[in-house]
Biopython code that builds the backbone (N, CA, C, O; Angstrom):
import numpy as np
from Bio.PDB.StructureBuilder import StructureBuilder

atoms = [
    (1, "UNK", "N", (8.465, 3.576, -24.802)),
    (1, "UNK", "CA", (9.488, 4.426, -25.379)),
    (1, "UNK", "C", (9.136, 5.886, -25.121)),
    (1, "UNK", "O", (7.960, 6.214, -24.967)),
    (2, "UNK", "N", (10.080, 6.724, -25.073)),
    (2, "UNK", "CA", (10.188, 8.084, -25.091)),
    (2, "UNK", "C", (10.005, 8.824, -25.866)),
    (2, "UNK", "O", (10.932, 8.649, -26.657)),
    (3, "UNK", "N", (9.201, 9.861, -26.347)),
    (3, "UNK", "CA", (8.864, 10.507, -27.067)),
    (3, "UNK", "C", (8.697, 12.156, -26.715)),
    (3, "UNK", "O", (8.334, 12.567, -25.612)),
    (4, "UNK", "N", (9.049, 13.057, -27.922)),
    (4, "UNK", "CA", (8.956, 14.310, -26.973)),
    (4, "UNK", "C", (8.857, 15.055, -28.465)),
    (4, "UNK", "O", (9.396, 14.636, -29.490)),
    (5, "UNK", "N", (7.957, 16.382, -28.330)),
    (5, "UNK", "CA", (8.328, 17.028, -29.251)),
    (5, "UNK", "C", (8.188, 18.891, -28.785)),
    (5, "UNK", "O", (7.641, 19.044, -27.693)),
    (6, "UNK", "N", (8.421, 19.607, -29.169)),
    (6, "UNK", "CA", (8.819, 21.131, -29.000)),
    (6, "UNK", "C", (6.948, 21.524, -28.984)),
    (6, "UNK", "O", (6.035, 20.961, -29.587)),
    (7, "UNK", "N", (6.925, 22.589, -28.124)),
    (7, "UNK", "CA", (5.744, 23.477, -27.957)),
    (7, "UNK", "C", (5.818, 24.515, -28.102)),
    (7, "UNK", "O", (6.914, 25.006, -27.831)),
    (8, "UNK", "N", (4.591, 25.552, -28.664)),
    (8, "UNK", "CA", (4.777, 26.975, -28.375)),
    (8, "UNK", "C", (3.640, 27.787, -27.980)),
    (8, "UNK", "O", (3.660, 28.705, -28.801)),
    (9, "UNK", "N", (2.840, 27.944, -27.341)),
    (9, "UNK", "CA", (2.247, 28.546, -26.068)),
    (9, "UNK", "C", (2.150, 30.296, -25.976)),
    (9, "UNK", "O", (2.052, 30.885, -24.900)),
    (10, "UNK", "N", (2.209, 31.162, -27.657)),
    (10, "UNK", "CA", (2.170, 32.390, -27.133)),
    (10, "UNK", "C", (3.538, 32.233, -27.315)),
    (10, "UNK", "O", (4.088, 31.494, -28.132)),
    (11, "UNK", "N", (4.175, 33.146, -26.312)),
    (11, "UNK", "CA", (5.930, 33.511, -25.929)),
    (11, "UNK", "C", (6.563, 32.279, -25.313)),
    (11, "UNK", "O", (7.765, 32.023, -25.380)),
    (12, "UNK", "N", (5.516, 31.436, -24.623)),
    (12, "UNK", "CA", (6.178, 30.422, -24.155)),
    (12, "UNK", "C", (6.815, 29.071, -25.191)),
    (12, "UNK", "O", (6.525, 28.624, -26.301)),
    (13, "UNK", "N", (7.586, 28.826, -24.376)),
    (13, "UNK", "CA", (8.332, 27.471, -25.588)),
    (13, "UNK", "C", (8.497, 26.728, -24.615)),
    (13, "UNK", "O", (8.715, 27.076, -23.454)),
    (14, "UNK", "N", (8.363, 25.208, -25.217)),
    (14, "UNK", "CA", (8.517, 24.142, -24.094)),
    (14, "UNK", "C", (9.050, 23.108, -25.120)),
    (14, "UNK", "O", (9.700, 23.070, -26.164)),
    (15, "UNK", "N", (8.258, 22.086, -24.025)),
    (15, "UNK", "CA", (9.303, 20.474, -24.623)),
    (15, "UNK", "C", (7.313, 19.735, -23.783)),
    (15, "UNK", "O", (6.675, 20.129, -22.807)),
    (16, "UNK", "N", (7.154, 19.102, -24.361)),
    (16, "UNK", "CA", (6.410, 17.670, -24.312)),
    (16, "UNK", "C", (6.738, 16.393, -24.115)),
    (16, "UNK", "O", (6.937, 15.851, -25.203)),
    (17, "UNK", "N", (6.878, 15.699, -23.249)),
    (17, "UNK", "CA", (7.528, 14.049, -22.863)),
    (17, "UNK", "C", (6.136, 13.528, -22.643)),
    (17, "UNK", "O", (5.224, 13.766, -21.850)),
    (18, "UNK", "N", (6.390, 12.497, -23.943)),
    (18, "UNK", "CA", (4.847, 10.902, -23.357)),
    (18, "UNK", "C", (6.140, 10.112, -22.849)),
    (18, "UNK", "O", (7.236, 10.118, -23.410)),
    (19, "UNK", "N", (5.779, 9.385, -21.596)),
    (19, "UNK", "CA", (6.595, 8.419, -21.518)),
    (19, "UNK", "C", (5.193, 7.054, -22.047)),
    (19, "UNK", "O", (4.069, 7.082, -21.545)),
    (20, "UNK", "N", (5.503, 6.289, -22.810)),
    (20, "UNK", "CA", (4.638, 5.613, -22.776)),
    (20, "UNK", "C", (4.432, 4.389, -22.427)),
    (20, "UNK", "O", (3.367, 3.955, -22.866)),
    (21, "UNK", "N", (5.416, 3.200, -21.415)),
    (21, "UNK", "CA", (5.471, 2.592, -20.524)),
    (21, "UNK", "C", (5.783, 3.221, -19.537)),
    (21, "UNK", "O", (6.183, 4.379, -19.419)),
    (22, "UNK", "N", (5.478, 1.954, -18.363)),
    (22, "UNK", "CA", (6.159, 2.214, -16.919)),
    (22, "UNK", "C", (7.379, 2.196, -17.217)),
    (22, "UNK", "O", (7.616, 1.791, -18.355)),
    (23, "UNK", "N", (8.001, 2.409, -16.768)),
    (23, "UNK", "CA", (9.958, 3.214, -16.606)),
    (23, "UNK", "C", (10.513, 3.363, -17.223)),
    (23, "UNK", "O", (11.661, 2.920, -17.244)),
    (24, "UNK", "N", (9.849, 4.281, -18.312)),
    (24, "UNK", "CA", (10.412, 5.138, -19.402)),
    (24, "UNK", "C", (11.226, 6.252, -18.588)),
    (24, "UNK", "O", (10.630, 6.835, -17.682)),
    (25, "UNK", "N", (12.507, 6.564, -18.855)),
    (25, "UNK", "CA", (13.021, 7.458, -17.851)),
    (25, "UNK", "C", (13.498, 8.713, -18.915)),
    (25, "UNK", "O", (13.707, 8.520, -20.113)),
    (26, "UNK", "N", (13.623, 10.001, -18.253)),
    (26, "UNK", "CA", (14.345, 10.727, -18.989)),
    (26, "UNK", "C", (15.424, 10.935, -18.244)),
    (26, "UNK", "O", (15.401, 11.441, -17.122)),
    (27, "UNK", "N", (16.417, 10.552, -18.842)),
    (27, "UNK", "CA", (18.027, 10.979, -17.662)),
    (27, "UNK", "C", (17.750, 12.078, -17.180)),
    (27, "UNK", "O", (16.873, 12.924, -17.357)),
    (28, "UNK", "N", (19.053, 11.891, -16.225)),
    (28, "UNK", "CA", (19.324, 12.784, -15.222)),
    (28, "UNK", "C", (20.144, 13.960, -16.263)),
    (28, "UNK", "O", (21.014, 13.739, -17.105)),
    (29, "UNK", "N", (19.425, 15.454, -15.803)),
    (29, "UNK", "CA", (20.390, 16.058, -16.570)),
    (29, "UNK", "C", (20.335, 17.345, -15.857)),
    (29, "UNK", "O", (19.835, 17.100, -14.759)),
    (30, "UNK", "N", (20.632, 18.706, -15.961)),
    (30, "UNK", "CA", (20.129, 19.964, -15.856)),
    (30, "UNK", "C", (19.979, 20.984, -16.499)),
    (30, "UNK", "O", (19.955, 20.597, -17.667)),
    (31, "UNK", "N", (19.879, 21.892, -16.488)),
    (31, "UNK", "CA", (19.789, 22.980, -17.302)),
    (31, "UNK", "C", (20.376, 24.468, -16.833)),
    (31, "UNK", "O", (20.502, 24.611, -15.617)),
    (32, "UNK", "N", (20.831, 25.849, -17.885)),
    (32, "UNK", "CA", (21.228, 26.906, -17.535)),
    (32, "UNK", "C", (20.165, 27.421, -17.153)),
    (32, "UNK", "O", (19.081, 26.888, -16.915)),
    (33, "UNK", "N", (20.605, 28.894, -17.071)),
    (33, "UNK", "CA", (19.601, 29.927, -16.723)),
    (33, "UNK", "C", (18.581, 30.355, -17.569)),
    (33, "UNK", "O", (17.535, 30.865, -17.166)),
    (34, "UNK", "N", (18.999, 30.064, -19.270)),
    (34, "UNK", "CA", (18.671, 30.013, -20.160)),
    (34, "UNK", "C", (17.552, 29.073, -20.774)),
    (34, "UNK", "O", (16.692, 29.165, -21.650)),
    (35, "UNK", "N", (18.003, 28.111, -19.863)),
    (35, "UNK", "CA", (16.560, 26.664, -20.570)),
    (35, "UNK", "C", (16.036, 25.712, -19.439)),
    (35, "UNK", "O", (15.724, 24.522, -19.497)),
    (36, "UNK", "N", (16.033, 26.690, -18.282)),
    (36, "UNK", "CA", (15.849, 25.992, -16.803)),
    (36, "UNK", "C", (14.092, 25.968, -17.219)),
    (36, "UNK", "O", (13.605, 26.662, -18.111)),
    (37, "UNK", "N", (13.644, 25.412, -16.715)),
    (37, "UNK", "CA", (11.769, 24.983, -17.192)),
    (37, "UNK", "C", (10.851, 24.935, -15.742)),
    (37, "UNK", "O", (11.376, 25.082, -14.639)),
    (38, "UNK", "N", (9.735, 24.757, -15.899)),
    (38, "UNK", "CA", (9.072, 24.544, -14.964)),
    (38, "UNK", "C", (8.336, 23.335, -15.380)),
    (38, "UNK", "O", (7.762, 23.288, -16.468)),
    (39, "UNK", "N", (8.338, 22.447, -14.619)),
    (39, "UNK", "CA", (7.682, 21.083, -14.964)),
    (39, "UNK", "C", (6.313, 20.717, -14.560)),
    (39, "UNK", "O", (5.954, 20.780, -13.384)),
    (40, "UNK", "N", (5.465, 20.295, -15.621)),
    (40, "UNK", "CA", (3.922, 20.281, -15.045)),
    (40, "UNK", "C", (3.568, 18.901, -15.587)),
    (40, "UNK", "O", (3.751, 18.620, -16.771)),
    (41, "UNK", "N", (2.924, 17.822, -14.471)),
    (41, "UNK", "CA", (2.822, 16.560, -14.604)),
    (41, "UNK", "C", (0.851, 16.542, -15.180)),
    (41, "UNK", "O", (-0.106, 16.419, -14.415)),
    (42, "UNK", "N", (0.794, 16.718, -16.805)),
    (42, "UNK", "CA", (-0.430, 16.551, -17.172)),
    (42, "UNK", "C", (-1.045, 15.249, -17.383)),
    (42, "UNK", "O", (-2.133, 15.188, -17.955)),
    (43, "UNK", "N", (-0.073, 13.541, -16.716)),
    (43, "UNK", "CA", (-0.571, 12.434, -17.119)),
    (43, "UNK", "C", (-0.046, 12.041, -16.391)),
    (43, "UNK", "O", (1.039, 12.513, -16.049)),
    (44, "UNK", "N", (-0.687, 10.816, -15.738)),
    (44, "UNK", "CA", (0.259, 10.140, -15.322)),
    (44, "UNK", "C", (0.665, 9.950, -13.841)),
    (44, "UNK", "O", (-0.232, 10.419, -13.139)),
    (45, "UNK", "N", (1.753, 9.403, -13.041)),
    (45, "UNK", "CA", (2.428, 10.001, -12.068)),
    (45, "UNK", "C", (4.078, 9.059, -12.563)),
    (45, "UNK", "O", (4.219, 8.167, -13.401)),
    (46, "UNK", "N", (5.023, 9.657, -11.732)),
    (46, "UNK", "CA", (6.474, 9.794, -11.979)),
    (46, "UNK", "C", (7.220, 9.852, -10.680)),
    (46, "UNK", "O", (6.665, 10.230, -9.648)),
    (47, "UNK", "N", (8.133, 9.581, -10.712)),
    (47, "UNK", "CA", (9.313, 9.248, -9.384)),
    (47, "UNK", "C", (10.455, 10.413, -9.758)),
    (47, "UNK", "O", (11.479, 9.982, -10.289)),
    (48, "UNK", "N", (10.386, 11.487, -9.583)),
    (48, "UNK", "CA", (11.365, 12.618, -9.566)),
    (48, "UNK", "C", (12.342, 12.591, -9.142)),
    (48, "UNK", "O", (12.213, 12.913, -7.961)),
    (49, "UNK", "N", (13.945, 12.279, -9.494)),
    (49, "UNK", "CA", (15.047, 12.241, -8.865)),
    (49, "UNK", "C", (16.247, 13.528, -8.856)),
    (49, "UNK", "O", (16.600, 14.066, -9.905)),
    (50, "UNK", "N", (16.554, 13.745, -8.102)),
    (50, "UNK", "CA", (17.608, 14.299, -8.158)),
    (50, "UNK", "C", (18.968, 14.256, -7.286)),
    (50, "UNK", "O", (18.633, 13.732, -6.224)),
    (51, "UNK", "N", (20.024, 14.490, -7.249)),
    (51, "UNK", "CA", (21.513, 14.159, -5.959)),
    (51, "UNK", "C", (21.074, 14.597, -4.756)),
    (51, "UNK", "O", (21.172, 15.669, -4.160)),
    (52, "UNK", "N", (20.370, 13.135, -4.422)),
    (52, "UNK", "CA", (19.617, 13.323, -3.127)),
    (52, "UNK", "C", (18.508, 12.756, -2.647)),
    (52, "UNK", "O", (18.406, 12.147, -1.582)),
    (53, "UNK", "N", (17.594, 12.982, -3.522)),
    (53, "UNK", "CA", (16.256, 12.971, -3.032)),
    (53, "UNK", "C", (15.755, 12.763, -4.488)),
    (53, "UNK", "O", (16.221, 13.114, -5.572)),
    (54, "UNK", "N", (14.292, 11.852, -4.023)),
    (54, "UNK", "CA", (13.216, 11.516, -5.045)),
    (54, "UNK", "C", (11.534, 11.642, -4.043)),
    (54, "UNK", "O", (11.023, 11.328, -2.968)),
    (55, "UNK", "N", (11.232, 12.387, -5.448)),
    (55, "UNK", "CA", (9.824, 12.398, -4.987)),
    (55, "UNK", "C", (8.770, 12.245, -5.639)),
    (55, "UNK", "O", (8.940, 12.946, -6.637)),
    (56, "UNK", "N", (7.414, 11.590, -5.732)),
    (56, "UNK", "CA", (6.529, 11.007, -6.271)),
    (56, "UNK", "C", (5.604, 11.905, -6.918)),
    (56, "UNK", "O", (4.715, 12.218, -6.126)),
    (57, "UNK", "N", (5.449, 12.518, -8.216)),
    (57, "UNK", "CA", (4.677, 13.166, -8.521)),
    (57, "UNK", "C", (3.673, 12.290, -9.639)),
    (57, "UNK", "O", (3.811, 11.280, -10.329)),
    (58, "UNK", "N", (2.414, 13.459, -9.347)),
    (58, "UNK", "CA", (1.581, 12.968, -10.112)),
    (58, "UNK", "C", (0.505, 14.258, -11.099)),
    (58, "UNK", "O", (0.636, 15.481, -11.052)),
    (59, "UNK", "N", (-0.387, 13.556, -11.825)),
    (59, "UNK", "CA", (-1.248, 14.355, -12.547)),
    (59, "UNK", "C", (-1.689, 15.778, -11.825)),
    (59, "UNK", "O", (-2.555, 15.667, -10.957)),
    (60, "UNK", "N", (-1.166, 17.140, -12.106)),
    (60, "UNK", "CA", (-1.920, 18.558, -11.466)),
    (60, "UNK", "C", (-0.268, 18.870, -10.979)),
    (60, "UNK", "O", (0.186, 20.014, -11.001)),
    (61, "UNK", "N", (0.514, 17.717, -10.556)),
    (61, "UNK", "CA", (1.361, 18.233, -9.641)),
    (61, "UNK", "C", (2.601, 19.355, -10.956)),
    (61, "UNK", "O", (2.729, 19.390, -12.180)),
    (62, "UNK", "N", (3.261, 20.095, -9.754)),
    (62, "UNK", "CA", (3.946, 21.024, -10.365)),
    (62, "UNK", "C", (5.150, 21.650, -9.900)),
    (62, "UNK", "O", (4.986, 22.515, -9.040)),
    (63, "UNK", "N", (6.998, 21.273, -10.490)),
    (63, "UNK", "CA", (8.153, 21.730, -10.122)),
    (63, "UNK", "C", (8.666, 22.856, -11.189)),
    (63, "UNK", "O", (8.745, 22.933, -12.415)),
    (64, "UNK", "N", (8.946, 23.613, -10.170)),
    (64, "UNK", "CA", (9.519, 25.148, -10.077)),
    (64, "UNK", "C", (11.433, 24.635, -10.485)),
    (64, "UNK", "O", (12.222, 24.404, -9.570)),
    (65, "UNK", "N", (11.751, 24.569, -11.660)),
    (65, "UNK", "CA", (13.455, 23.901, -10.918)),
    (65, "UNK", "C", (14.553, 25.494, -10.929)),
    (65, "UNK", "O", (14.355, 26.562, -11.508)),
    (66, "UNK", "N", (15.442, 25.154, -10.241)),
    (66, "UNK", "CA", (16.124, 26.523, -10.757)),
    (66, "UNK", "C", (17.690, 25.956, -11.415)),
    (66, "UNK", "O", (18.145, 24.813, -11.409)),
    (67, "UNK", "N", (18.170, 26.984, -11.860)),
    (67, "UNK", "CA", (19.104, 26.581, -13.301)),
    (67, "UNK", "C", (20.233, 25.540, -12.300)),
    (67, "UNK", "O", (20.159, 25.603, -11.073)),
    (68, "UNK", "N", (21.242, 24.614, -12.984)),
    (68, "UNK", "CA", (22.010, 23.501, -12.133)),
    (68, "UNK", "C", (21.467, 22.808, -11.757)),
    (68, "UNK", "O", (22.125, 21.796, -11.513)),
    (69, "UNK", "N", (20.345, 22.738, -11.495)),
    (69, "UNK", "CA", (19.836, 21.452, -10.422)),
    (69, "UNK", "C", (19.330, 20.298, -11.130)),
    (69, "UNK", "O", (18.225, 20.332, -11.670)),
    (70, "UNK", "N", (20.223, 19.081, -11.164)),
    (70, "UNK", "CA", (19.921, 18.075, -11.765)),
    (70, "UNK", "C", (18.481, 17.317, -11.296)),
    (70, "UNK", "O", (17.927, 17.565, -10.225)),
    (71, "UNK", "N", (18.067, 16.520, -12.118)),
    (71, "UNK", "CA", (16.916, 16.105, -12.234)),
    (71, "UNK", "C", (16.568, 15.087, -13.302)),
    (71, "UNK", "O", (17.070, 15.128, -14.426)),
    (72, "UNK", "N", (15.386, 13.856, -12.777)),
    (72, "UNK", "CA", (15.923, 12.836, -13.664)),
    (72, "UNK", "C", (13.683, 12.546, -13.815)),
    (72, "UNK", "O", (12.909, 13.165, -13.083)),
    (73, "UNK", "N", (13.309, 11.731, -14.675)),
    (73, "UNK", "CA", (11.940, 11.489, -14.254)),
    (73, "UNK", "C", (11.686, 9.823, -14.649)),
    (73, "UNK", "O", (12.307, 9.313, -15.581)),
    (74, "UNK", "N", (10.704, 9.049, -13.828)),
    (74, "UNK", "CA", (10.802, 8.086, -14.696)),
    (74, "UNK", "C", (9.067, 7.693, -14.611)),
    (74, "UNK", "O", (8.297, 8.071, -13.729)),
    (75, "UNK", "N", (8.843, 7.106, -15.418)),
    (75, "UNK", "CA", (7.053, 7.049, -15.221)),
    (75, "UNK", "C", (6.365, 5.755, -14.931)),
    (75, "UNK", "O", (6.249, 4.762, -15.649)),
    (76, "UNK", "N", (5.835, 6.038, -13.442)),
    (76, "UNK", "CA", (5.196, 5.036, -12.545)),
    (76, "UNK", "C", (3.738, 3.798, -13.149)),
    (76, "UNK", "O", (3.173, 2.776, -12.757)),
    (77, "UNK", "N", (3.700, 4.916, -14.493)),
    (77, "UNK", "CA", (2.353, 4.501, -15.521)),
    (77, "UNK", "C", (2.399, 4.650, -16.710)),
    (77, "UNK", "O", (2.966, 5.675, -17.087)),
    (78, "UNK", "N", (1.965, 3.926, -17.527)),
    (78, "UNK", "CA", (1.896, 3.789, -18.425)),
    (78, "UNK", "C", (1.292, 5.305, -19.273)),
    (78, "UNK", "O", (0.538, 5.943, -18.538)),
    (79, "UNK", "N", (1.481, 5.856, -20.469)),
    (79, "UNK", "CA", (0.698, 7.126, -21.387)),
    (79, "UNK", "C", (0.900, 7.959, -19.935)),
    (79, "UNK", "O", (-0.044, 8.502, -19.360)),
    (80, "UNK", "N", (2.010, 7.967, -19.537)),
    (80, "UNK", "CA", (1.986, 9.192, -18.623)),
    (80, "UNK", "C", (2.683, 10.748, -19.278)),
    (80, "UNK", "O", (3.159, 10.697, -20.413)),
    (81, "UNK", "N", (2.697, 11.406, -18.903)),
    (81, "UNK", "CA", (2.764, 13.055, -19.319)),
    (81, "UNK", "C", (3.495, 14.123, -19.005)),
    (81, "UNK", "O", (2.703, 14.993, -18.641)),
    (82, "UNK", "N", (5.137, 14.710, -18.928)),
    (82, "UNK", "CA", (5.031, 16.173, -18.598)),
    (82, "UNK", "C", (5.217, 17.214, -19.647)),
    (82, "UNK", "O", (5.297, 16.843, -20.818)),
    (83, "UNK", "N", (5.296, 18.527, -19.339)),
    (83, "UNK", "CA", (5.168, 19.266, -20.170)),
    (83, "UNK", "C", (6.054, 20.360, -19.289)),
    (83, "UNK", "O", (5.795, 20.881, -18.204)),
    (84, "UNK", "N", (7.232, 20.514, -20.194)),
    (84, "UNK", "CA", (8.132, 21.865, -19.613)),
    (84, "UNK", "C", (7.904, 22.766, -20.617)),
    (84, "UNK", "O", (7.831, 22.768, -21.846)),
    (85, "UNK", "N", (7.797, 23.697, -19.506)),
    (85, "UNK", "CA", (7.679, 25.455, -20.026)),
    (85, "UNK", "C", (9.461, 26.149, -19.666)),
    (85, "UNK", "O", (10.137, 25.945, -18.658)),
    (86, "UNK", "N", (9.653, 26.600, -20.327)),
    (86, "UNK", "CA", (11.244, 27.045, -20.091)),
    (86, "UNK", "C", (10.876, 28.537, -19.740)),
    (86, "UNK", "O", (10.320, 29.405, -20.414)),
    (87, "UNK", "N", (11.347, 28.540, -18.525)),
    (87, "UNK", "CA", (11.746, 30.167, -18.107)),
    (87, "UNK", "C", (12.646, 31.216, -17.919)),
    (87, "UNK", "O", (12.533, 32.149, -17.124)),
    (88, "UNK", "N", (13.839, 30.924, -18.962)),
    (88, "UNK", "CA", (14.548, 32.016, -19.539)),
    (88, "UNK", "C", (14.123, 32.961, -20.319)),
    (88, "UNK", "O", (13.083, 33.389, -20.818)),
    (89, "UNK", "N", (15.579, 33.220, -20.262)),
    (89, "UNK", "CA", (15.111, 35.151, -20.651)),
    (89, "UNK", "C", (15.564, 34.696, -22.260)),
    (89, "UNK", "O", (15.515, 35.522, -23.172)),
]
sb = StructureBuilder()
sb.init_structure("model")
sb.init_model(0)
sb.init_chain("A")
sb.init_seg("    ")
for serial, (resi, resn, name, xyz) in enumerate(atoms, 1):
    if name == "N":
        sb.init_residue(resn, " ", resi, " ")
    sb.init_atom(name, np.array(xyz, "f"), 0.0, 1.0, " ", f" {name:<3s}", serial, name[0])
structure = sb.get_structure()
């Protein structure tokens, strides 16, 4: 199951996802300019989707997204991990 709860980092604010089986997914969704994030894979590895293309990330790895761009995650492992930092203003 999916689990997530709010971070705060200083000025930064985020979001926390355990996925804690294999293919725990978080839908496909996107974000404004306002709550667009940068995604950092601290557990785990994950199958990154978006209208188009998927790509295999894992523990260290790290997406830059910019605002609109849908994006979906699902987790390849079990107690796997990301952690978005939101980079709006």
């Amino acid at each position: 199951m999916l689990k997530s709860s709010l971070c705060q980092f200083g000025a930064l604010k985020g979001v926390i996802y355990d996925f804690e089986i294999i293919g725990d997914v978080l839908p496909m969704h996107t974000h404004s300019e306002e709550d667009v994030h940068i995604t950092m894979v601290t557990k785990g590895a994950f199958i990154a989707r978006g209208n188009g293309w998927e790509q295999r990330i894992e523990k260290g790895n790290l997406i830059d997204w910019q605002p609109n761009q849908p994006h979906e995650f699902e987790a390849l492992e079990s107690d796997s991990r990301i952690v978005n930092i939101v980079k709006g203003v």
